[in-house]
MARLOKOL-557876 format. One line per field, with one value per atom (N, C-alpha, C): residue number from 1; residue in three letters; chain; atom name; x negated, y, z. Coordinates in pm, 1 decimal, decimal comma. Layout:
REM residues N
pos <- (NUM  ...);
code <- (ALA  ...);
unit <- (A  ...);
site <- (CA  ...);
c1 <- (X  ...);
c2 <- (Y  ...);
c3 <- (Z  ...);
END
This chain:
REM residues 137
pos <- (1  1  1  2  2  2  3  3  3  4  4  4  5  5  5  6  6  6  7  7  7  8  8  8  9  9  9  10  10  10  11  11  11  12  12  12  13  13  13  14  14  14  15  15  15  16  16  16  17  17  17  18  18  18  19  19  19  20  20  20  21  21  21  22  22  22  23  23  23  24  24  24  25  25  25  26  26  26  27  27  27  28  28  28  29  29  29  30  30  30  31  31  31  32  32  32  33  33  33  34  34  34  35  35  35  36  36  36  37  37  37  38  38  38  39  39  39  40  40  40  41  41  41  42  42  42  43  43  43  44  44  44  45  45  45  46  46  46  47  47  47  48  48  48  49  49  49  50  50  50  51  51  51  52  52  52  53  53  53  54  54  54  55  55  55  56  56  56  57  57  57  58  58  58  59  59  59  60  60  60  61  61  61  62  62  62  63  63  63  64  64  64  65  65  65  66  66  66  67  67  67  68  68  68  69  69  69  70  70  70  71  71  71  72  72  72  73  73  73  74  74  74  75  75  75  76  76  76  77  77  77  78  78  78  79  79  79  80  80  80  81  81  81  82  82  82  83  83  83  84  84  84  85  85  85  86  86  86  87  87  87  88  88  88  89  89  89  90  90  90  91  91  91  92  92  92  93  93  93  94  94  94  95  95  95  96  96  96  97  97  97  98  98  98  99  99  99  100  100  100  101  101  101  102  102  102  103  103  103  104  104  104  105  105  105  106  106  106  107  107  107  108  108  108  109  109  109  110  110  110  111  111  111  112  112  112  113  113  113  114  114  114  115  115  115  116  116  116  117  117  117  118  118  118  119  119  119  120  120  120  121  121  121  122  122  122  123  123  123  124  124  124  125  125  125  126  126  126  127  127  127  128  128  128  129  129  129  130  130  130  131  131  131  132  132  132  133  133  133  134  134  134  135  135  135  136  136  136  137  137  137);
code <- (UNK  UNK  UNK  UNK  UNK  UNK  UNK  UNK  UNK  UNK  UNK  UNK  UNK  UNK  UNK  UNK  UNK  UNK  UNK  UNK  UNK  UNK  UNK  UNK  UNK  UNK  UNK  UNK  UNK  UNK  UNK  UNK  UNK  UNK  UNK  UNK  UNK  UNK  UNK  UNK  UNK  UNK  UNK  UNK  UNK  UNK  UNK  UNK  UNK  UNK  UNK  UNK  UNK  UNK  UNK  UNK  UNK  UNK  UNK  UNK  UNK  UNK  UNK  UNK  UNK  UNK  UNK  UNK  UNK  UNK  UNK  UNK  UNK  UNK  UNK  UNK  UNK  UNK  UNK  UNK  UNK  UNK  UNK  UNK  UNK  UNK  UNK  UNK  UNK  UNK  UNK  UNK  UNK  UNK  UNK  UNK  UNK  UNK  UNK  UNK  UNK  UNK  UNK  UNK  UNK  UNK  UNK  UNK  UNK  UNK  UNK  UNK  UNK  UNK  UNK  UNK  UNK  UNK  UNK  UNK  UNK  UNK  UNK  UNK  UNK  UNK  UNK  UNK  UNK  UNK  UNK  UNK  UNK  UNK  UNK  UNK  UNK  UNK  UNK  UNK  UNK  UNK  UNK  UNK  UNK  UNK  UNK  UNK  UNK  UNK  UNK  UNK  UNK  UNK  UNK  UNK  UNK  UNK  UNK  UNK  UNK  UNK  UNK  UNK  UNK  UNK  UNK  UNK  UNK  UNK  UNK  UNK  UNK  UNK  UNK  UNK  UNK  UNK  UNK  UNK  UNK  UNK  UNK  UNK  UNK  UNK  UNK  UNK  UNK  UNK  UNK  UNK  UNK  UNK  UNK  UNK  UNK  UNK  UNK  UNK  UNK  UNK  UNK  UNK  UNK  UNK  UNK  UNK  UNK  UNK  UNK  UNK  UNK  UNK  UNK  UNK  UNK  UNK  UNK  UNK  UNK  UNK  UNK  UNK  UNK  UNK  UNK  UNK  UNK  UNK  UNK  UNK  UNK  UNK  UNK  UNK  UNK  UNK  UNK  UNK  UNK  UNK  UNK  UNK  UNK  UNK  UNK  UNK  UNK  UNK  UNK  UNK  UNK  UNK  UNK  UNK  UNK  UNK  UNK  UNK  UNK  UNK  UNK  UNK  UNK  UNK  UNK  UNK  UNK  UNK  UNK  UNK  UNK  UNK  UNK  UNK  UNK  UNK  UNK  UNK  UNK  UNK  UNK  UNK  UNK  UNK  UNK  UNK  UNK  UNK  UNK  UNK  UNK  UNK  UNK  UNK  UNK  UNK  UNK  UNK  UNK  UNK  UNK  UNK  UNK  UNK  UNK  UNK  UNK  UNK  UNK  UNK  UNK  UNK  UNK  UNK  UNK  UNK  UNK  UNK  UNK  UNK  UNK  UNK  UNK  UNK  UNK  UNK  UNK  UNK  UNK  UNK  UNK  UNK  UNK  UNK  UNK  UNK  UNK  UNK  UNK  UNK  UNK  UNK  UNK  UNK  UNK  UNK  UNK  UNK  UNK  UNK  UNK  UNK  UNK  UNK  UNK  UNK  UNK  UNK  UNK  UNK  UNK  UNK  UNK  UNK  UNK  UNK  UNK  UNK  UNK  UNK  UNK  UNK  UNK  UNK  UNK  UNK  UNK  UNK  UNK  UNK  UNK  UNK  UNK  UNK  UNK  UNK  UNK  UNK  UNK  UNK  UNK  UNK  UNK  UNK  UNK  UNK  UNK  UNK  UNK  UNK  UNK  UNK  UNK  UNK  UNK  UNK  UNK  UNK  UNK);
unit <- (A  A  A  A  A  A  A  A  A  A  A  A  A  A  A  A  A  A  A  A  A  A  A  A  A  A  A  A  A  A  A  A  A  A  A  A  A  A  A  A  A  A  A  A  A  A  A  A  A  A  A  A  A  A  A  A  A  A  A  A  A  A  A  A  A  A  A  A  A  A  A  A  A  A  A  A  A  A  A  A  A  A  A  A  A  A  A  A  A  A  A  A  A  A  A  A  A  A  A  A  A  A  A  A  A  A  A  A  A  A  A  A  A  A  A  A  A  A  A  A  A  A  A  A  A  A  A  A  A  A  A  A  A  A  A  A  A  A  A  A  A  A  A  A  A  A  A  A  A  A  A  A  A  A  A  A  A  A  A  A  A  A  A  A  A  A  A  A  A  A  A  A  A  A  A  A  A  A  A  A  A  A  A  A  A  A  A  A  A  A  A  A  A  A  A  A  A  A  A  A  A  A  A  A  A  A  A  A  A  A  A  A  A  A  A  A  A  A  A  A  A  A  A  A  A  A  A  A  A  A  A  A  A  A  A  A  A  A  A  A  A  A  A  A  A  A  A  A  A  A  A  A  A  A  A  A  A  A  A  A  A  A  A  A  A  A  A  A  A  A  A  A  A  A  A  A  A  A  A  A  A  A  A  A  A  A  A  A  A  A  A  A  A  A  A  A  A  A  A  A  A  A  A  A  A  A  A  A  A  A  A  A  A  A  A  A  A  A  A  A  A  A  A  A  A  A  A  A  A  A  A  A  A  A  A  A  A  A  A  A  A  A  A  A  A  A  A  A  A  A  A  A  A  A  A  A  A  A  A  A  A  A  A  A  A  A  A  A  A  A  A  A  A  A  A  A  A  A  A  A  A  A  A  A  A  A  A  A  A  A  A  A  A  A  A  A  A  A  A  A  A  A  A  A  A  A  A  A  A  A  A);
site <- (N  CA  C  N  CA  C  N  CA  C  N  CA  C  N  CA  C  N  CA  C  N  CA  C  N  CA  C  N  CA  C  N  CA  C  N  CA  C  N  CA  C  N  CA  C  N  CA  C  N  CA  C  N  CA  C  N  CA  C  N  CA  C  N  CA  C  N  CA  C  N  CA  C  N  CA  C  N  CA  C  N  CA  C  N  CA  C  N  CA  C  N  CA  C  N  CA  C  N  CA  C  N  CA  C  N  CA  C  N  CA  C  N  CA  C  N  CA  C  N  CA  C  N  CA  C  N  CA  C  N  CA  C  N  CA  C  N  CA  C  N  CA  C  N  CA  C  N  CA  C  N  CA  C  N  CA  C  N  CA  C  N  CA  C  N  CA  C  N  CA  C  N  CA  C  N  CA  C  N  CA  C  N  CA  C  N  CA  C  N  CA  C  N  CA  C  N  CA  C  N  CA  C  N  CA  C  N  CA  C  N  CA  C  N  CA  C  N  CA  C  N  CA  C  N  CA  C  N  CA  C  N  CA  C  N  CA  C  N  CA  C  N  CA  C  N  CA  C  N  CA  C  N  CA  C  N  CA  C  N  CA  C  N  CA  C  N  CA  C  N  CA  C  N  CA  C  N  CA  C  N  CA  C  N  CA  C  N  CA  C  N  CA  C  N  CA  C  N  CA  C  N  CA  C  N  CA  C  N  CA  C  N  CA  C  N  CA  C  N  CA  C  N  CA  C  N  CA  C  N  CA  C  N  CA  C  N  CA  C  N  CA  C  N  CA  C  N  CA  C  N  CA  C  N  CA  C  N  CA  C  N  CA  C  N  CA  C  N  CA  C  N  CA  C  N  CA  C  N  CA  C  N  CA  C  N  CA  C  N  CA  C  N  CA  C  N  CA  C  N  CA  C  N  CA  C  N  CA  C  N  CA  C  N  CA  C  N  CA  C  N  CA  C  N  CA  C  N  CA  C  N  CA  C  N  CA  C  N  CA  C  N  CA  C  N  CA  C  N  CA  C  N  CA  C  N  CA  C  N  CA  C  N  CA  C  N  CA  C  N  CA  C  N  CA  C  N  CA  C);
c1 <- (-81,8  0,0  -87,0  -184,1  -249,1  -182,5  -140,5  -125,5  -113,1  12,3  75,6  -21,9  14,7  54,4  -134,3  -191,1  -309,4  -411,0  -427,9  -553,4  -524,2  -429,2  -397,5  -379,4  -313,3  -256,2  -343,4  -408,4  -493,4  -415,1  -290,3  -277,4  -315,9  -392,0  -430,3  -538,3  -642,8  -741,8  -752,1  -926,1  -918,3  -880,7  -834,3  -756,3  -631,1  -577,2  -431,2  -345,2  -393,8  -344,2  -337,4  -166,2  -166,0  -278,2  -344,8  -443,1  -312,4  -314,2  -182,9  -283,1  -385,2  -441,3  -437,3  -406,5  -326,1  -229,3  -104,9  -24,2  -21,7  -84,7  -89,9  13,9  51,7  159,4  133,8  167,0  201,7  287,8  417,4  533,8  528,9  528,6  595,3  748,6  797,7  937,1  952,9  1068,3  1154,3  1083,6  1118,1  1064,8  887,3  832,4  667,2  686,8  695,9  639,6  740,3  813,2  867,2  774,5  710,6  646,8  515,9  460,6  372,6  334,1  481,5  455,9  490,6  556,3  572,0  431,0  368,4  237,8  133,6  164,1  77,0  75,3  236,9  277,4  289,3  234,7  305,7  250,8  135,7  19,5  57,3  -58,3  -90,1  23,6  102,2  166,0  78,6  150,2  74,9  189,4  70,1  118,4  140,7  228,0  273,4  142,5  41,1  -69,0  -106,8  -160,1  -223,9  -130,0  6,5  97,1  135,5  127,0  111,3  -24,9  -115,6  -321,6  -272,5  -180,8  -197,4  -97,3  4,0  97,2  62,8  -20,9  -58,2  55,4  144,6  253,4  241,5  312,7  324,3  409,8  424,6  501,7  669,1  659,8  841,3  871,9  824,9  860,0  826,1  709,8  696,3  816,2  875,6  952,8  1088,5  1112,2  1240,1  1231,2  1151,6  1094,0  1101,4  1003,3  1055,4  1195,2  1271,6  1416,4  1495,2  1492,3  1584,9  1509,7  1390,1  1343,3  1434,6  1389,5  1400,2  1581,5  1658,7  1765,5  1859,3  1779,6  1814,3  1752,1  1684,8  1615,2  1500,7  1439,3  1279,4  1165,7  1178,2  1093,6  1132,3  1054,4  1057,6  984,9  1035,8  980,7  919,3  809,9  784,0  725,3  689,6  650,5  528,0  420,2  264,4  167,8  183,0  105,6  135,2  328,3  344,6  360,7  326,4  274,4  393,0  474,9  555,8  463,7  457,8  404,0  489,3  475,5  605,3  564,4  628,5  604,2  671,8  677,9  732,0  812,3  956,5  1026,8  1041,9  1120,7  1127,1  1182,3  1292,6  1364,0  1304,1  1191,6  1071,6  988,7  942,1  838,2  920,8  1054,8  1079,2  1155,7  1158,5  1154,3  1045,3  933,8  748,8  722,6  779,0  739,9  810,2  920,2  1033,4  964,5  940,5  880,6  753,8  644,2  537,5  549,3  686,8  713,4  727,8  843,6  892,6  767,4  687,8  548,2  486,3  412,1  402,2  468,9  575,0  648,8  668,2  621,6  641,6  500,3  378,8  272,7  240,1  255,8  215,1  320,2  449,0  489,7  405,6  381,7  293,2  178,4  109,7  -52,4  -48,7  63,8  156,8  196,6  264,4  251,1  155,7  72,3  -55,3  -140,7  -151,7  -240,5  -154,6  -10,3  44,8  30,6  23,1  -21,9  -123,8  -271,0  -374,6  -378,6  -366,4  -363,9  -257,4  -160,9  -48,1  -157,4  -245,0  -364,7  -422,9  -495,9  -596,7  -580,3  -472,9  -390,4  -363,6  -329,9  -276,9  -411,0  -501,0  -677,5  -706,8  -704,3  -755,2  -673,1  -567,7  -481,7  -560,3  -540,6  -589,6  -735,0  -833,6  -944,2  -943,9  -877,1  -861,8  -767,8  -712,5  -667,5  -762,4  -839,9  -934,3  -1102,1  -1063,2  -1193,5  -1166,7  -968,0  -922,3  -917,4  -918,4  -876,1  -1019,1  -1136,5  -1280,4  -1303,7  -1268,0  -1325,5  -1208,4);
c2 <- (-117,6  0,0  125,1  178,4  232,2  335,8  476,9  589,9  674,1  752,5  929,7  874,0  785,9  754,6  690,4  653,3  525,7  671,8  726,3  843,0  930,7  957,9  1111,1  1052,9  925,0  892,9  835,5  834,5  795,6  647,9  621,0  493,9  393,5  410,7  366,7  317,0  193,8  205,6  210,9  211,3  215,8  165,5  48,6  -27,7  -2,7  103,6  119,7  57,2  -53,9  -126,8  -19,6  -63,1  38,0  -32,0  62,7  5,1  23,9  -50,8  -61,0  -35,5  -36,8  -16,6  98,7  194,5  347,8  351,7  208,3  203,2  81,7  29,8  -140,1  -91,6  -199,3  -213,5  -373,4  -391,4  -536,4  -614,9  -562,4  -675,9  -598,8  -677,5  -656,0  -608,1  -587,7  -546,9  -650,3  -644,8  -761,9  -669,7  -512,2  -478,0  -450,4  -494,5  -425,6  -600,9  -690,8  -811,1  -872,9  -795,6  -797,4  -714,6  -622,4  -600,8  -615,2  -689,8  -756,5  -907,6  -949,8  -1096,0  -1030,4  -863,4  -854,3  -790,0  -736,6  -722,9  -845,9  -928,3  -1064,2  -1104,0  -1061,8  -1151,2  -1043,8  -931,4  -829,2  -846,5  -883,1  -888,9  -993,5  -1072,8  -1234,0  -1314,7  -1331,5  -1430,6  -1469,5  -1557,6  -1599,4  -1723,2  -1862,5  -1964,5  -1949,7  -2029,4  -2008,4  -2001,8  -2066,6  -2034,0  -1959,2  -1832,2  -1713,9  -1646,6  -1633,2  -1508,8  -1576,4  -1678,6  -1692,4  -1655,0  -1632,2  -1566,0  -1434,7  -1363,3  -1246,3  -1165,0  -1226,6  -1151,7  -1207,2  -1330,9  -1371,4  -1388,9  -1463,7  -1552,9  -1692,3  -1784,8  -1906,4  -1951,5  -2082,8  -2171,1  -2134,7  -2143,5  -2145,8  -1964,4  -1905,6  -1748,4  -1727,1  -1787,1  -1777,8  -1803,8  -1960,1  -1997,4  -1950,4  -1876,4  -1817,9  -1679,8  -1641,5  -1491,9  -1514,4  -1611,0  -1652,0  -1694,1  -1776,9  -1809,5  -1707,9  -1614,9  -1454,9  -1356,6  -1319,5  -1328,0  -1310,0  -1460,1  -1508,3  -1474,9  -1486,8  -1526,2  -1375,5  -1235,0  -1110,9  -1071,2  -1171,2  -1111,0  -1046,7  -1029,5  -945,1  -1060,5  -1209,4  -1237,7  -1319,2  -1404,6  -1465,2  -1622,7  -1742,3  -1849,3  -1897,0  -1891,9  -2030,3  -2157,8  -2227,5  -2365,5  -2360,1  -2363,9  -2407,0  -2519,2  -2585,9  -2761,8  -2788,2  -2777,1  -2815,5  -2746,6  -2665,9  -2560,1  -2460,2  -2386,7  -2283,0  -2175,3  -2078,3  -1958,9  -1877,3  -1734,3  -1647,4  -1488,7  -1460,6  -1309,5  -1197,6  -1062,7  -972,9  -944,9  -922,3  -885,6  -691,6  -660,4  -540,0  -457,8  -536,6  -518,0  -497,7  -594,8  -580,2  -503,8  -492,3  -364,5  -221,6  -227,5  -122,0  -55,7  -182,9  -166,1  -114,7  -177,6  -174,8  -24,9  69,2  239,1  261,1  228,1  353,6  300,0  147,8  130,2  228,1  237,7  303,8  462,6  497,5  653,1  676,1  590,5  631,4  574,9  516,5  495,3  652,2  673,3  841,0  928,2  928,2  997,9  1020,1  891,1  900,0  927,8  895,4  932,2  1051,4  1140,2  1252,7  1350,2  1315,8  1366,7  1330,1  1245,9  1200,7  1304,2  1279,4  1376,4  1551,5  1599,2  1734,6  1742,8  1641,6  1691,5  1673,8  1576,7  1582,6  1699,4  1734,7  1822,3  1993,8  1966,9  2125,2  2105,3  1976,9  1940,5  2003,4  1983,2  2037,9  2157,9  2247,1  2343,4  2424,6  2363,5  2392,8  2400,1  2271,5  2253,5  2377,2  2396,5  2518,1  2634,8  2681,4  2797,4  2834,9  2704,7  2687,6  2684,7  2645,3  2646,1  2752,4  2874,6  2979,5  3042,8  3054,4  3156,5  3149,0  3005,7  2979,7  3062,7  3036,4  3098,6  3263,3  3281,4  3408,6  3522,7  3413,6  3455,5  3469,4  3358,8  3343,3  3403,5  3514,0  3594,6  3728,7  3729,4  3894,2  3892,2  3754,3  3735,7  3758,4  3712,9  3682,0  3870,5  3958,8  4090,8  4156,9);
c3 <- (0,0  0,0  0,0  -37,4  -79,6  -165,3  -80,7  -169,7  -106,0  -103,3  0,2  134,8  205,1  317,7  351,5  235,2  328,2  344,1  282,7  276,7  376,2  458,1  521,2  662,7  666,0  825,4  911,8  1055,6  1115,3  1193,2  1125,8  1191,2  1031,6  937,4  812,6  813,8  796,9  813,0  596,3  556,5  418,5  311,4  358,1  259,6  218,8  291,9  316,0  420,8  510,5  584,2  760,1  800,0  905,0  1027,2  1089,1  1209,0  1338,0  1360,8  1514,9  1634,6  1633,4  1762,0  1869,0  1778,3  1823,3  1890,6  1876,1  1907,4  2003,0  2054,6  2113,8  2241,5  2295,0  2372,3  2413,2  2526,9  2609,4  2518,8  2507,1  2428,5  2252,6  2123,5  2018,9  2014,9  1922,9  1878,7  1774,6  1739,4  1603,5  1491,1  1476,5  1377,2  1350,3  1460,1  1439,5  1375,4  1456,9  1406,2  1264,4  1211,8  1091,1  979,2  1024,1  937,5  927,2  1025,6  1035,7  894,2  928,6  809,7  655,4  686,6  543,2  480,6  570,2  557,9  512,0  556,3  532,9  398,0  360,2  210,7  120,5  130,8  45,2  -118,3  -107,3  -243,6  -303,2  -263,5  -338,2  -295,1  -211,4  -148,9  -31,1  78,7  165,9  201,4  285,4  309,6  438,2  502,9  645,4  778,1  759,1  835,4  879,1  706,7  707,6  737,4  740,0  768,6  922,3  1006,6  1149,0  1217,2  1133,5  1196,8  1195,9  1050,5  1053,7  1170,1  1202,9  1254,8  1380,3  1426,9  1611,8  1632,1  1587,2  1645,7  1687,4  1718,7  1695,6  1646,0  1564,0  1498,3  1502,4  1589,9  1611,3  1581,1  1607,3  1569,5  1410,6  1366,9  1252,0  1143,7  1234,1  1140,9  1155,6  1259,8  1278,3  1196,6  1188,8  1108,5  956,2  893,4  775,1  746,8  790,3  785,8  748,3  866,8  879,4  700,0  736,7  600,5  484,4  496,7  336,3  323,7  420,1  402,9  399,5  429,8  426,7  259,1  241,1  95,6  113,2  223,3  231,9  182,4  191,4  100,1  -13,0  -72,7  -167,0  -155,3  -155,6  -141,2  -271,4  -298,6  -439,0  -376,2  -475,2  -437,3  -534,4  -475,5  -568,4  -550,9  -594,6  -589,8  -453,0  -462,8  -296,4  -162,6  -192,7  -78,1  -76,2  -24,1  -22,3  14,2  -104,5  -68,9  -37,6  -5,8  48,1  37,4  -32,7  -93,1  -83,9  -33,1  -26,1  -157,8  -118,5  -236,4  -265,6  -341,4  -335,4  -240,3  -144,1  -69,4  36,2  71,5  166,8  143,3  49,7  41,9  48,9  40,5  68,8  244,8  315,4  453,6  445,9  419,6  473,5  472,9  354,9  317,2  466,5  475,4  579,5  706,7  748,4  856,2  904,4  742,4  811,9  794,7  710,2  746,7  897,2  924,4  1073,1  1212,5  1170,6  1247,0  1273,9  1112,0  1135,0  1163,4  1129,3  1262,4  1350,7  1435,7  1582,6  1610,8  1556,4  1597,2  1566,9  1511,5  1460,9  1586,7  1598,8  1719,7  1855,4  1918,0  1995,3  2015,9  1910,1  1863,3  1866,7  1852,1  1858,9  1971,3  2073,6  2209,7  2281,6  2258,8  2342,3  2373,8  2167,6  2172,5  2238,6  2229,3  2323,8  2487,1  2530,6  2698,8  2694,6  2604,6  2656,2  2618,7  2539,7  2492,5  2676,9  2717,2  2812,3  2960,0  2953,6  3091,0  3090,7  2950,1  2929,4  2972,3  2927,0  2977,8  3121,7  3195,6  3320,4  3413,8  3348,5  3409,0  3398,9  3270,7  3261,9  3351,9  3380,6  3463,8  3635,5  3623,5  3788,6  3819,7  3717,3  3693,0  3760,4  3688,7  3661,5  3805,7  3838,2  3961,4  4097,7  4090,5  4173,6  4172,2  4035,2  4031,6  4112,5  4052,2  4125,7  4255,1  4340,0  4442,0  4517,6  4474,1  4497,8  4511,8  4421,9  4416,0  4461,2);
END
Protein backbone atom coordinates (compact mmCIF):
# COMPACT_ATOMS: atom_id res chain seq x y z
CA UNK A 1 0.00 0.00 0.00
CA UNK A 2 2.49 2.32 -0.80
CA UNK A 3 1.26 5.90 -1.70
CA UNK A 4 -0.76 9.30 0.00
CA UNK A 5 -0.54 7.55 3.18
CA UNK A 6 3.09 5.26 3.28
CA UNK A 7 5.53 8.43 2.77
CA UNK A 8 3.98 11.11 5.21
CA UNK A 9 2.56 8.93 8.25
CA UNK A 10 4.93 7.96 11.15
CA UNK A 11 2.77 4.94 11.91
CA UNK A 12 4.30 3.67 8.13
CA UNK A 13 7.42 2.06 8.13
CA UNK A 14 9.18 2.16 4.18
CA UNK A 15 7.56 -0.28 2.60
CA UNK A 16 4.31 1.20 3.16
CA UNK A 17 3.44 -1.27 5.84
CA UNK A 18 1.66 0.38 9.05
CA UNK A 19 4.43 0.05 12.09
CA UNK A 20 1.83 -0.61 15.15
CA UNK A 21 4.41 -0.17 17.62
CA UNK A 22 3.26 3.48 18.23
CA UNK A 23 0.24 2.03 19.07
CA UNK A 24 0.90 -1.40 21.14
CA UNK A 25 -1.59 -2.13 23.72
CA UNK A 26 -2.02 -5.36 26.09
CA UNK A 27 -5.34 -6.76 24.29
CA UNK A 28 -5.95 -6.56 20.19
CA UNK A 29 -9.37 -5.47 18.79
CA UNK A 30 -11.54 -7.62 16.04
CA UNK A 31 -10.65 -4.78 13.77
CA UNK A 32 -6.67 -4.26 14.39
CA UNK A 33 -6.40 -8.11 14.06
CA UNK A 34 -8.67 -7.97 10.91
CA UNK A 35 -6.47 -6.01 9.37
CA UNK A 36 -3.73 -7.56 10.36
CA UNK A 37 -4.56 -10.96 8.10
CA UNK A 38 -5.72 -8.54 5.43
CA UNK A 39 -2.38 -7.23 5.58
CA UNK A 40 -0.77 -10.64 5.33
CA UNK A 41 -2.77 -11.51 2.11
CA UNK A 42 -3.06 -8.29 0.45
CA UNK A 43 -0.19 -8.89 -2.44
CA UNK A 44 0.90 -12.34 -3.38
CA UNK A 45 -1.66 -14.31 -1.49
CA UNK A 46 -0.75 -15.99 1.66
CA UNK A 47 -1.18 -19.64 3.10
CA UNK A 48 -2.73 -20.08 6.45
CA UNK A 49 0.69 -20.34 8.35
CA UNK A 50 2.24 -17.14 7.08
CA UNK A 51 -0.97 -15.09 7.69
CA UNK A 52 -1.11 -16.92 11.49
CA UNK A 53 3.22 -15.66 11.97
CA UNK A 54 1.97 -12.46 10.54
CA UNK A 55 -0.97 -11.52 12.55
CA UNK A 56 0.58 -13.71 16.12
CA UNK A 57 -2.53 -15.53 16.46
CA UNK A 58 -3.24 -19.06 16.96
CA UNK A 59 -5.02 -21.71 14.98
CA UNK A 60 -8.41 -21.46 16.11
CA UNK A 61 -8.60 -17.48 15.70
CA UNK A 62 -6.96 -17.78 12.52
CA UNK A 63 -9.53 -19.97 11.41
CA UNK A 64 -12.40 -18.18 12.78
CA UNK A 65 -10.94 -14.92 11.08
CA UNK A 66 -10.55 -16.52 7.75
CA UNK A 67 -14.16 -18.09 7.86
CA UNK A 68 -15.85 -14.55 8.79
CA UNK A 69 -13.43 -13.28 6.01
CA UNK A 70 -14.00 -15.08 3.36
CA UNK A 71 -17.65 -15.26 4.03
CA UNK A 72 -18.14 -11.11 4.27
CA UNK A 73 -16.15 -11.11 0.96
CA UNK A 74 -12.79 -9.45 2.32
CA UNK A 75 -10.94 -12.38 1.00
CA UNK A 76 -10.58 -14.65 -1.67
CA UNK A 77 -9.81 -18.49 -1.41
CA UNK A 78 -7.84 -20.30 -4.39
CA UNK A 79 -6.51 -23.65 -4.37
CA UNK A 80 -2.64 -24.07 -5.68
CA UNK A 81 -1.06 -27.62 -5.90
CA UNK A 82 -3.45 -28.15 -2.96
CA UNK A 83 -2.74 -25.60 -0.78
CA UNK A 84 -5.56 -22.83 -0.22
CA UNK A 85 -4.04 -19.59 -0.69
CA UNK A 86 -6.05 -16.47 0.48
CA UNK A 87 -6.04 -13.10 -0.93
CA UNK A 88 -7.32 -9.73 -0.26
CA UNK A 89 -10.27 -8.86 -2.36
CA UNK A 90 -11.27 -5.40 -3.35
CA UNK A 91 -13.64 -5.18 -0.69
CA UNK A 92 -10.72 -5.80 1.67
CA UNK A 93 -8.38 -3.64 0.42
CA UNK A 94 -10.79 -1.22 0.69
CA UNK A 95 -11.54 -1.66 4.54
CA UNK A 96 -7.49 -1.75 4.73
CA UNK A 97 -7.40 2.39 3.17
CA UNK A 98 -10.33 3.54 5.79
CA UNK A 99 -8.81 1.30 8.56
CA UNK A 100 -5.38 3.04 8.12
CA UNK A 101 -7.13 6.53 7.47
CA UNK A 102 -8.93 6.31 10.73
CA UNK A 103 -5.48 4.95 12.47
CA UNK A 104 -4.02 8.41 11.35
CA UNK A 105 -6.49 9.98 12.62
CA UNK A 106 -6.42 9.00 15.83
CA UNK A 107 -2.73 9.32 15.97
CA UNK A 108 -2.15 12.53 14.61
CA UNK A 109 -4.90 13.67 17.20
CA UNK A 110 -2.93 12.01 19.95
CA UNK A 111 0.52 13.76 18.63
CA UNK A 112 -1.57 17.35 18.59
CA UNK A 113 -2.51 16.92 22.10
CA UNK A 114 0.55 15.83 23.42
CA UNK A 115 2.40 18.22 21.72
CA UNK A 116 -0.45 21.25 23.24
CA UNK A 117 0.22 19.40 26.99
CA UNK A 118 3.75 20.38 26.56
CA UNK A 119 3.64 23.43 24.93
CA UNK A 120 0.48 23.93 28.12
CA UNK A 121 3.65 22.53 30.91
CA UNK A 122 5.97 25.18 29.29
CA UNK A 123 3.90 27.97 29.78
CA UNK A 124 2.77 26.88 33.20
CA UNK A 125 6.78 26.46 34.09
CA UNK A 126 7.55 29.79 32.62
CA UNK A 127 4.82 31.57 34.64
CA UNK A 128 5.90 29.80 37.89
CA UNK A 129 9.44 30.99 36.93
CA UNK A 130 8.62 34.09 36.61
CA UNK A 131 6.67 34.55 39.61
CA UNK A 132 9.34 33.43 41.74
CA UNK A 133 11.94 35.95 40.32
CA UNK A 134 9.22 38.94 41.26
CA UNK A 135 8.76 37.36 44.42
CA UNK A 136 12.80 36.82 44.98
CA UNK A 137 13.26 40.91 44.16
Amino acid sequence: MVGIYSSCSPLHDKSGTFNYSNLIKKYRGHFEITALVLEAVKDNGATRFSILKHASTNCAQINKYLQFLTEIGFIKVNLKEGQALYRTSEKGLEFLRQYNILLEMLFNAYVQNKQANIVCQAAIANSTNQKAVQHAL
